[in-house]
N, C-alpha and C positions, 0 to 999 in steps of 0.2 A: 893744818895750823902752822902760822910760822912765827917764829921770836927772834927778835932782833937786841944785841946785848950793848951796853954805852955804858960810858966812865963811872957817871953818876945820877942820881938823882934828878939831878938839873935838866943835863941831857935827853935824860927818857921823858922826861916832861915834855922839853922843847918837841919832841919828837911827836908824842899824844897829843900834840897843840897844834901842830902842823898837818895830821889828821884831818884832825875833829872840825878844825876852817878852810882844808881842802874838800871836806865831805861836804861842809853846809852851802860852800860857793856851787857846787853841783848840785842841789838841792834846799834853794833856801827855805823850804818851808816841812823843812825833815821832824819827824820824832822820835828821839832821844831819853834812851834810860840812861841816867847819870847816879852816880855814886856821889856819899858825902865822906867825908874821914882826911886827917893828914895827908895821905897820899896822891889824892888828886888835887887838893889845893892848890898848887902851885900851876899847874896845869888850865885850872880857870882863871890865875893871874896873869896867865900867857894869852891868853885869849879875848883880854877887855880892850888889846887895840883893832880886835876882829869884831867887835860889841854888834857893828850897824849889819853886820851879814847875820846878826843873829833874831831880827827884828821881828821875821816868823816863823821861826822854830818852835815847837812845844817840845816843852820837855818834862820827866815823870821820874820823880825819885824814884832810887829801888828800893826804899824800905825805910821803916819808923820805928822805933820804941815804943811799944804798946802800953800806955797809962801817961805818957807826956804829951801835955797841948802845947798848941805851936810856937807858946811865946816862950817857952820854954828853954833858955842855955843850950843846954843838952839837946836837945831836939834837932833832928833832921831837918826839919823844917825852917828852924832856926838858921842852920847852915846855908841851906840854899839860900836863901834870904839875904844873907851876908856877903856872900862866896860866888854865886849862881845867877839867882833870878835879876837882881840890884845892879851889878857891876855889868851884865850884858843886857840888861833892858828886856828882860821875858817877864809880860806881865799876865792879867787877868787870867783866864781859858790853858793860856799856853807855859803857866806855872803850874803845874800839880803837883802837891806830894798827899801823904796820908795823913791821915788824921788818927794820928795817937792816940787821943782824947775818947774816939768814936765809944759809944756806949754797948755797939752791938759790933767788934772786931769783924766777926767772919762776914757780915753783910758789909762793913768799907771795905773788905779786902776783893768781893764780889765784883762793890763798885767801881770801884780802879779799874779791874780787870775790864770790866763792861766802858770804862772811858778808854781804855788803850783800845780796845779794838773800835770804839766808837773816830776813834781816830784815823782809821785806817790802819792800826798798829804799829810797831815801830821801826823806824828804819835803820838804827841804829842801837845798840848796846855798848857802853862803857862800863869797866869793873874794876874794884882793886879785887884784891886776895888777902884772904884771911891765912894766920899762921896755921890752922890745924888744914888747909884747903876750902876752908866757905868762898860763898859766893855771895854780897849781901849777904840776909840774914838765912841764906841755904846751909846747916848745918851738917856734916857729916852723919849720915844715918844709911840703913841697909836701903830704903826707899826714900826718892828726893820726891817732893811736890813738884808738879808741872805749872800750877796758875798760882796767882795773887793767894797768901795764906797767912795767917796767926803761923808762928813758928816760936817755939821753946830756944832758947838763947843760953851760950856757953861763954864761960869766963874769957874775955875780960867783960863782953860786951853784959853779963848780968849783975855787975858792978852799976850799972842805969837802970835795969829794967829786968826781970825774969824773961817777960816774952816780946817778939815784937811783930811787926807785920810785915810781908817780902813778898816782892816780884817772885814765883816760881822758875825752874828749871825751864822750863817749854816756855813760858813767857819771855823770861832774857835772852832763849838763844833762837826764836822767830825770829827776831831784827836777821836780814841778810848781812849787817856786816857787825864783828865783834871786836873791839880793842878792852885789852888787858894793860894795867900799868903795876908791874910789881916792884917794888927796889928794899934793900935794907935785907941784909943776914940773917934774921928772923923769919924772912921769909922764900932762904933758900930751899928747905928741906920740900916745903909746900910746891916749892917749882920743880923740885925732883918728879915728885910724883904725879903732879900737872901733867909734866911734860914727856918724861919719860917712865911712867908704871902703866900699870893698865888701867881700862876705863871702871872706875868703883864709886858709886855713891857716897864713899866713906872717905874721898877726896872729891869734891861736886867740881871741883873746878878741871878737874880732869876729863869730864861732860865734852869742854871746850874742845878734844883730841877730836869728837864727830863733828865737827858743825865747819862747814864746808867753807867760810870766811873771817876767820880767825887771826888778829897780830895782837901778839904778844911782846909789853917793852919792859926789858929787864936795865937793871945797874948790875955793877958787875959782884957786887955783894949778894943779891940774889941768886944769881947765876953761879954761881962758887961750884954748888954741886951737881953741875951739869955735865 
């Protein structure tokens, strides 16, 4: 695994942006787990003068809030919608996120599962980080899920929802190649143990220390306790 640290925010953006349209020009019809929340946002606004190289990429949220349908504010879906699918032109097929709504959780969380690998699975993973260590909606626990699952949800994110539904541990880190975008003081601690503790379920993102294609983009507020 390797991290690379920059001034700010900005920087580590431009940097994850410079990536994600080096990877898709080698690969234009790659798929992609993408992340929604403040942190990568900026990073999809770096990316809408790259729109036409994204023309056949699929790409597959990592996760939903379990009881929001997709017209939903709050909703992941929502996000992508906004952020994602709209501003780079990924439509039909090559949009997927979950459906919150779903009546029967652990059968959509199934189905995801069964359209990633219908796809060939993915060639790529993008992630932010959670301040306790998540990964998407992978909470800190003695055993991580490996596939598509319902997962129980910890504050802040149960301020929307108690539970929600997430790409597992073995699902996100298939794709051969992994980028991390962490920044903001809040979320130094979590980089400590990321990067430098041992491998523990009770930080998932520290998973990332095995998986043999791994960059990590800090600010340097992240980074503080490294």
């Amino acid at each position: 695994m390797r991290w690379h640290v920059y001034p700010d925010h900005e920087a580590a953006s431009v940097a994850v942006a410079a990536k994600l349209a080096e990877f898709v020009l080698g690969r234009p019809q790659a798929t992609f787990a993408l992340p929604s929340g403040n942190t990568p946002k900026r990073v999809y606004e770096l990316l809408v003068p790259h729109a036409p190289a994204f023309k056949r990429v699929c790409v597959f949220a990592l996760d939903e809030y379990l009881g929001l349908p997709a017209d939903d504010p709050r909703s992941f879906a929502a996000f992508f919608r906004e952020y994602v699918f709209g501003p780079l032109g990924i439509e039909g097929g090559r949009a997927r996120v979950l459906n919150g709504a779903a009546t029967d959780a652990i059968r959509e969380a199934a189905q995801y599962e069964s359209m990633i690998t219908a796809y060939g699975g993915l060639d790529l993973t993008f992630l932010g980080l959670g301040g306790n260590g998540h990964i998407a909606f992978n909470e800190p626990a003695d055993v991580l899920e490996a596939h598509t699952h319902v997962a129980a949800l910890k504050p802040p994110a149960t301020e929307v929802a108690p539970q929600g539904i997430t790409m597992g541990i073995g699902t996100l880190f298939s794709a051969p190649k992994v980028l991390m975008l962490a920044t903001g003081a809040k979320k130094s601690q979590a980089v400590r143990a990321m990067l430098r503790g041992p491998i523990d379920p009770r930080c998932p993102a520290s998973l990332l220390q095995a998986h043999p294609d791994a960059e990590v983009f800090l600010d340097t507020a992240a980074a503080a306790d490294l």
